[in-house]
C-alpha positions, -999 to +999 in steps of 0.1 A: -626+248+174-635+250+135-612+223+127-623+195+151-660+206+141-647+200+105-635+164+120-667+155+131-685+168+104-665+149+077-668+116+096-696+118+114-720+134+088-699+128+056-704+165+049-688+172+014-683+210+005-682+226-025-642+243-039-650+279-026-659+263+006-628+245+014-609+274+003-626+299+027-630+269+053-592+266+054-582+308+051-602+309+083-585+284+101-552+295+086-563+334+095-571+324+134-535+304+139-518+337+126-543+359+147-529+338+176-496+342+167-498+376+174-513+367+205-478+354+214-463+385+214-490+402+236-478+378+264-497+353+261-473+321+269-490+291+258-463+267+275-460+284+308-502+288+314-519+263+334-553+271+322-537+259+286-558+225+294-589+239+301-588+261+273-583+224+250-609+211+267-631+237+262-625+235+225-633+197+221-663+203+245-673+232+222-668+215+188-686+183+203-716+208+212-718+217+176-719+188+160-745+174+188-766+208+179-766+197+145-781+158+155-808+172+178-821+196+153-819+180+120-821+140+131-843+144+165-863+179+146-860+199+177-872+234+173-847+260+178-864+274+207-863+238+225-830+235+224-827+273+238-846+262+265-828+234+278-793+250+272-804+279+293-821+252+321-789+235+321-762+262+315-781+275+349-785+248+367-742+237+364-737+275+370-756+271+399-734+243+411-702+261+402-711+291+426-722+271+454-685+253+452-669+283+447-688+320+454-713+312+480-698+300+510-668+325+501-680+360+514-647+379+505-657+373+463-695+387+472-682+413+487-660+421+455-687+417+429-702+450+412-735+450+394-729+461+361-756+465+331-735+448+306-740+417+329-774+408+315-766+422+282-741+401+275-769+372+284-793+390+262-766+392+229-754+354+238-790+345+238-801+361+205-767+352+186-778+312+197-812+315+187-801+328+148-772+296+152-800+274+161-822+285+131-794+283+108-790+245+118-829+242+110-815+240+075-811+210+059-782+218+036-767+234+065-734+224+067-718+222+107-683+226+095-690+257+078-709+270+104-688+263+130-662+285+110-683+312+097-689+314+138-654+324+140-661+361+124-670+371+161-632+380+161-639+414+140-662+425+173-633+413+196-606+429+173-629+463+166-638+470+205-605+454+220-582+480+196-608+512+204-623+508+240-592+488+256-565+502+233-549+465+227-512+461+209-511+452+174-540+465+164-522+469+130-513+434+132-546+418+139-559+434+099-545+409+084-556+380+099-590+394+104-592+401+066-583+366+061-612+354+081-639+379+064-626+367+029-631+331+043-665+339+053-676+357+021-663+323+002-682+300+024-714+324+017-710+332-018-706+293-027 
């Protein structure tokens, strides 16, 4: 995801960072191939997995979302809250769609579904960690690329509460590239 951002942002906007920033830039995207390297071993078979494609997609669908966040705020001077707005109208609205396809008319996955608290908090956290993304943008000497990769810390909350509440593999493993990506982010923020 980082590096087609980085694409965009280096054709599209002509972005131009700084020595510490390339460096960091490029340990993060180096520390996430090895992180899913290790992913390999878990079982995760990249060749024989169908859902490979969406997966791709969902990467150039995400990095195009980024560099269009970037045009509505900064060329079109959208407020952050705006933008929340209509991703939350729309992200419904196709949801909405989605379920009536697939959920509604299918009475067996109703009955199957358990109300949970961490289903609205996961909405609450997604909302709040957009809103701080949205108001980063709001900066002019923002840069998407960066952004885009300093996004890519999230992986010490996946690493932290994946190893202790679900007791992954490799735990040991996942250090290294996850101190790859923290030393790429403190290089993107100390430049």
């Amino acid at each position: 995801g980082p590096f087609f951002t980085f694409i965009g942002a280096i054709t599209i906007y002509h972005e131009k960072p700084n020595s510490y920033q390339w460096i960091g830039f490029f340990l993060i995207i180096f520390s996430v191939l090895l992180y899913s390297r290790i992913g390999k071993k878990e079982g995760i078979h990249f060749k024989r997995n169908k859902w490979i494609f969406a997966i791709i997609g969902a990467t150039f669908l995400g990095a195009s979302s980024g560099l269009y966040d970037k045009f509505l705020i900064q060329s079109l001077d959208l407020n952050p809250q705006t933008l929340q707005f209509w991703f939350c109208f729309y992200t419904v609205l196709i949801l909405l769609i989605i379920l009536a396809i697939t959920w509604f008319p299918n009475a067996e996955k109703r009955k199957a579904f358990k109300w949970r608290w961490s289903i609205p908090l996961v909405g609450v956290l997604l909302q709040i960690a957009d809103y701080f993304y949205f108001k980063a943008l709001q900066d002019p000497d923002a840069l998407i690329m960066l952004l885009s990769a300093i996004k890519r810390s999230q992986i010490l909350i996946a690493v932290v509460i994946g190893g202790v509440l679900f007791k992954e593999q490799n735990k040991r493993k996942k250090l290294v590239p996850l101190a790859g990506i923290m030393a790429g982010v403190f290089l993107i923020l100390y430049s």
